[in-house]
C-alpha positions as CSV (number, residue, x, y, z in Angstrom):
1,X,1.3,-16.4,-23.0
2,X,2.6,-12.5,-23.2
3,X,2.0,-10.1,-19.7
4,X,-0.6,-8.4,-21.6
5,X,-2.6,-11.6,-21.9
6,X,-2.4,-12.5,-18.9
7,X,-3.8,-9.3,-17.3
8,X,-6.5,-9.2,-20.2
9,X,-8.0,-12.7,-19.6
10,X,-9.2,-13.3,-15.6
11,X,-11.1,-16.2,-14.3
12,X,-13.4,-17.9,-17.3
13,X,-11.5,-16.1,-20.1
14,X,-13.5,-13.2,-19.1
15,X,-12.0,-10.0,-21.5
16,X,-11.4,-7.4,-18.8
17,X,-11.4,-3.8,-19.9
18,X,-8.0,-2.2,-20.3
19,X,-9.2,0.8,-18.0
20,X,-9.2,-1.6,-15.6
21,X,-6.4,-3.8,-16.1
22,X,-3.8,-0.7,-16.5
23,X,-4.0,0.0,-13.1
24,X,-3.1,-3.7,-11.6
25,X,-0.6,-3.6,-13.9
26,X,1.1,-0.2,-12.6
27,X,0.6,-1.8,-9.4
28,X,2.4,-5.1,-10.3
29,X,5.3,-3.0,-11.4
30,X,5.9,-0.9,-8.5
31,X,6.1,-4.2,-6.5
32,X,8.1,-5.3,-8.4
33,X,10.8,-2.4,-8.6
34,X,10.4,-2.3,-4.9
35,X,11.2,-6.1,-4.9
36,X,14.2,-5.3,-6.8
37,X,15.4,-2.6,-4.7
38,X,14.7,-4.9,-1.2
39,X,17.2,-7.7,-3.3
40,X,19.7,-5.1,-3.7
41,X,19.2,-4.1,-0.2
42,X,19.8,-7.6,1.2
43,X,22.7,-7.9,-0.5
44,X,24.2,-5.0,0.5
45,X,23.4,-5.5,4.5
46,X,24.8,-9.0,4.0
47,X,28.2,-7.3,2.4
48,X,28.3,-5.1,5.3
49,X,27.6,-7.9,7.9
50,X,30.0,-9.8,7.1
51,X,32.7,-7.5,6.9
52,X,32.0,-6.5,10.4
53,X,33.5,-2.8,10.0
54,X,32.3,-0.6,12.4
55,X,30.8,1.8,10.2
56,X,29.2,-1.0,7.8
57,X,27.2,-2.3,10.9
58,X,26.1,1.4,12.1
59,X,25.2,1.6,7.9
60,X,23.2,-1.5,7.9
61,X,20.6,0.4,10.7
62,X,19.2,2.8,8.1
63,X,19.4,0.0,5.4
64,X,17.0,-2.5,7.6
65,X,14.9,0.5,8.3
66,X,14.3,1.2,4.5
67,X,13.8,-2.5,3.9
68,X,11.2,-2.8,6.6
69,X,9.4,0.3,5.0
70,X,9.5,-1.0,1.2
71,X,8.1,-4.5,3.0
72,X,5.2,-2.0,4.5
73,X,4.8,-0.5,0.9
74,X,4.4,-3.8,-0.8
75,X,2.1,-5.1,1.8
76,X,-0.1,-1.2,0.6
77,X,-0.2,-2.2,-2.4
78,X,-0.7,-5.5,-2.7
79,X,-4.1,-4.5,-0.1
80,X,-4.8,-1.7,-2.9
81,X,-4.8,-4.5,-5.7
82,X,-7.1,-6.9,-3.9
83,X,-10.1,-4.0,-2.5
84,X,-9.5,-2.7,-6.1
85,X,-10.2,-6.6,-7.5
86,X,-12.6,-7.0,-5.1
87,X,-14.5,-3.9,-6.8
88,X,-14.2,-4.2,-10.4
89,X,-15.3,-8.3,-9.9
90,X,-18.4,-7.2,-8.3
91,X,-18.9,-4.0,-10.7
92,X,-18.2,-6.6,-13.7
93,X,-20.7,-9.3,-11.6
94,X,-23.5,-6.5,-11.3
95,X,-23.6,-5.5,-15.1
96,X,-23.7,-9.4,-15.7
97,X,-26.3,-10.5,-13.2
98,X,-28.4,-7.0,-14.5
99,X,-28.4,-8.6,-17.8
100,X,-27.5,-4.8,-19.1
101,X,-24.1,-5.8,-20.9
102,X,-22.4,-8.3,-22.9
103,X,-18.4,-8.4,-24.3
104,X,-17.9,-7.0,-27.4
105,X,-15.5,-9.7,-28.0
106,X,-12.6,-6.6,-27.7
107,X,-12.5,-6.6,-23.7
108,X,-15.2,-4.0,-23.5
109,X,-19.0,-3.9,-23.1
110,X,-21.7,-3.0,-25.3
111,X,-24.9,-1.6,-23.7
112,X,-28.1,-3.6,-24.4
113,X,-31.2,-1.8,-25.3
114,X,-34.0,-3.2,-23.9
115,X,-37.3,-2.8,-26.1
């Protein structure tokens, strides 16, 4: 299944509307360039641990510092994607439980005109 499948089709294969799947996905790849950047981190305050050099150990302070804030920045986000989950669930719920729209069959909805 390609990534833009996956982030098209939630739950029931229920077509999400790309407005709204765009932004989880800009959100999925910032964690993950952050998650890269804390792997690259890692391995560089391990280097520098284990060649116990004086001014490798004084270096691996700032490096555990901007670890700990991309760890705080992930945790952000990954609150960010569930509230905005949360809301476009019970947006997509409302319309559904009005009885006001239906899938086009494109990801979208179509209104319904009520007689």
């Amino acid at each position: 299944m390609e990534e833009d499948d996956i982030f098209s089709r939630i739950g029931n294969g229920v077509q999400m509307d790309s407005k709204i799947v765009q932004p989880f996905q800009k959100s999925f790849l910032q964690v993950q360039n952050i998650l890269d950047q804390n792997r690259l981190l890692i391995n560089e305050i391990n280097q520098n641990h284990e060649s116990k050099i004086p001014d490798n150990l004084t270096r691996n302070v700032g490096l555990i510092r901007e670890l700990n804030n991309n760890i705080r920045r992930v945790v952000d986000l990954y609150a960010d994607l569930s509230n905005s989950f949360t809301k476009s669930m019970e947006i997509s719920s409302e319309g559904d439980s009005a009885g006001t729209t239906k899938s086009d069959g494109r990801g979208g909805q179509k209104r319904i005109r009520s007689n």
